[in-house]
Structures are given as structure tokens and as C-alpha cells.
N, C-alpha and C positions, 0 to 999 in steps of 0.2 A: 483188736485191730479192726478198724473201719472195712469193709468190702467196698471202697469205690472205683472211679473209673481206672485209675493205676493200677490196683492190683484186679478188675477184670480182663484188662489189655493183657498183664500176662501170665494171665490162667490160657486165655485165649491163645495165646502165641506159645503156650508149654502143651497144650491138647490138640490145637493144629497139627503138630509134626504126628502124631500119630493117631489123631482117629477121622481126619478129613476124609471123604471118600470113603468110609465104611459102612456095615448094616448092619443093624438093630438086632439083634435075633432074640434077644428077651427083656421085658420090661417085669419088674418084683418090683413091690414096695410094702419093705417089713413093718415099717410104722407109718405114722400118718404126716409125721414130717420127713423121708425119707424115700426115694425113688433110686434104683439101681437101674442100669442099665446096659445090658450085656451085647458087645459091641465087636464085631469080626473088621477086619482092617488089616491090611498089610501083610496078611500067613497068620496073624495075634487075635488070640481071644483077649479083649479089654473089659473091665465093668469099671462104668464112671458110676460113683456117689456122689448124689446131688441132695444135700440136706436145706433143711430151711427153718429147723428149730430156731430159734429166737435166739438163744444163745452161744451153739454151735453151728453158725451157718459155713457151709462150706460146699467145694467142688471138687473133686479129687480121685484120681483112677486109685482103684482098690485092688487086692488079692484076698481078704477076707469079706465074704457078705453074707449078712444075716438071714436065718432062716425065715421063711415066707409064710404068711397064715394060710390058712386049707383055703380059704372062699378068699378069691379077689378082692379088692374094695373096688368101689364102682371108678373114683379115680383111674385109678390102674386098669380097669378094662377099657377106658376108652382112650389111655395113651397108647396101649396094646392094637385097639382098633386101629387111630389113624396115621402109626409108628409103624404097622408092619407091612404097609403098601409098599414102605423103598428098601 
């Protein structure tokens, strides 16, 4: 299935209702196509998966996420960086 503007409008309009207005409080990224993002909103802890492998591309609030390597990847420290000002 294509990922275009159709189906980004309502990924966009299914994540609005619940993470607008919230804050970031952890950035992981278990592999290297692959960024988690753990998200407080509304009394909820959220984590959105945001992948970008080639062939599993996708965007998707999760309850299972993958364990994290020991050392950051430098990616991931500077989402971390300019992600936890808000």
C-alpha cells in the first residue's frame, strides 16, 4: 500500500486526538530504521513508532517497544537534544 497524501491526512487526524499538546519524555531507537518516541498527553503515557525501512514503512502508536542498545547512535542523541527543550 502506497503511503501518500490520503493515507498521511489520516494517520494525521487518528494521532491528533491524542498526542497534540503533549511531551516528549523519551526518544529510543532500536535500529537504525526505527525511532520510538515516548509521549505523555492527556493523564497517557503514548509511544509512537516511526519506521522508515523500505519495506515496512510505517507510523503507529505501539504498547510493545524494542529493547535499546547500551550507547545511543548519534542520530538519537541529537533528536534527544533538540526534542527535550518542549
Amino acid at each position: 500500500m502506497a503511503f501518500d497524501g490520503i493515507v498521511a491526512k489520516q494517520v494525521v487526524k487518528e494521532l491528533q486526538s491524542c498526542l497534540v499538546g503533549g511531551k516528549v519524555n523519551r526518544v529510543m531507537e532500536p535500529n537504525k530504521n526505527e525511532i520510538y518516541l515516548d509521549i505523555y498527553s492527556h493523564g497517557k503515557n503514548y509511544t509512537l513508532d516511526c519506521s522508515i525501512a523500505s519495506g515496512n514503512y510505517r507510523v503507529h502508536l505501539t504498547n510493545s517497544p524494542k529493547s535499546n542498545p547500551m550507547t545511543p547512535p548519534h542520530f538519537c542523541m541529537v533528536l534527544r537534544k533538540h526534542l527535550s527543550r518542549f
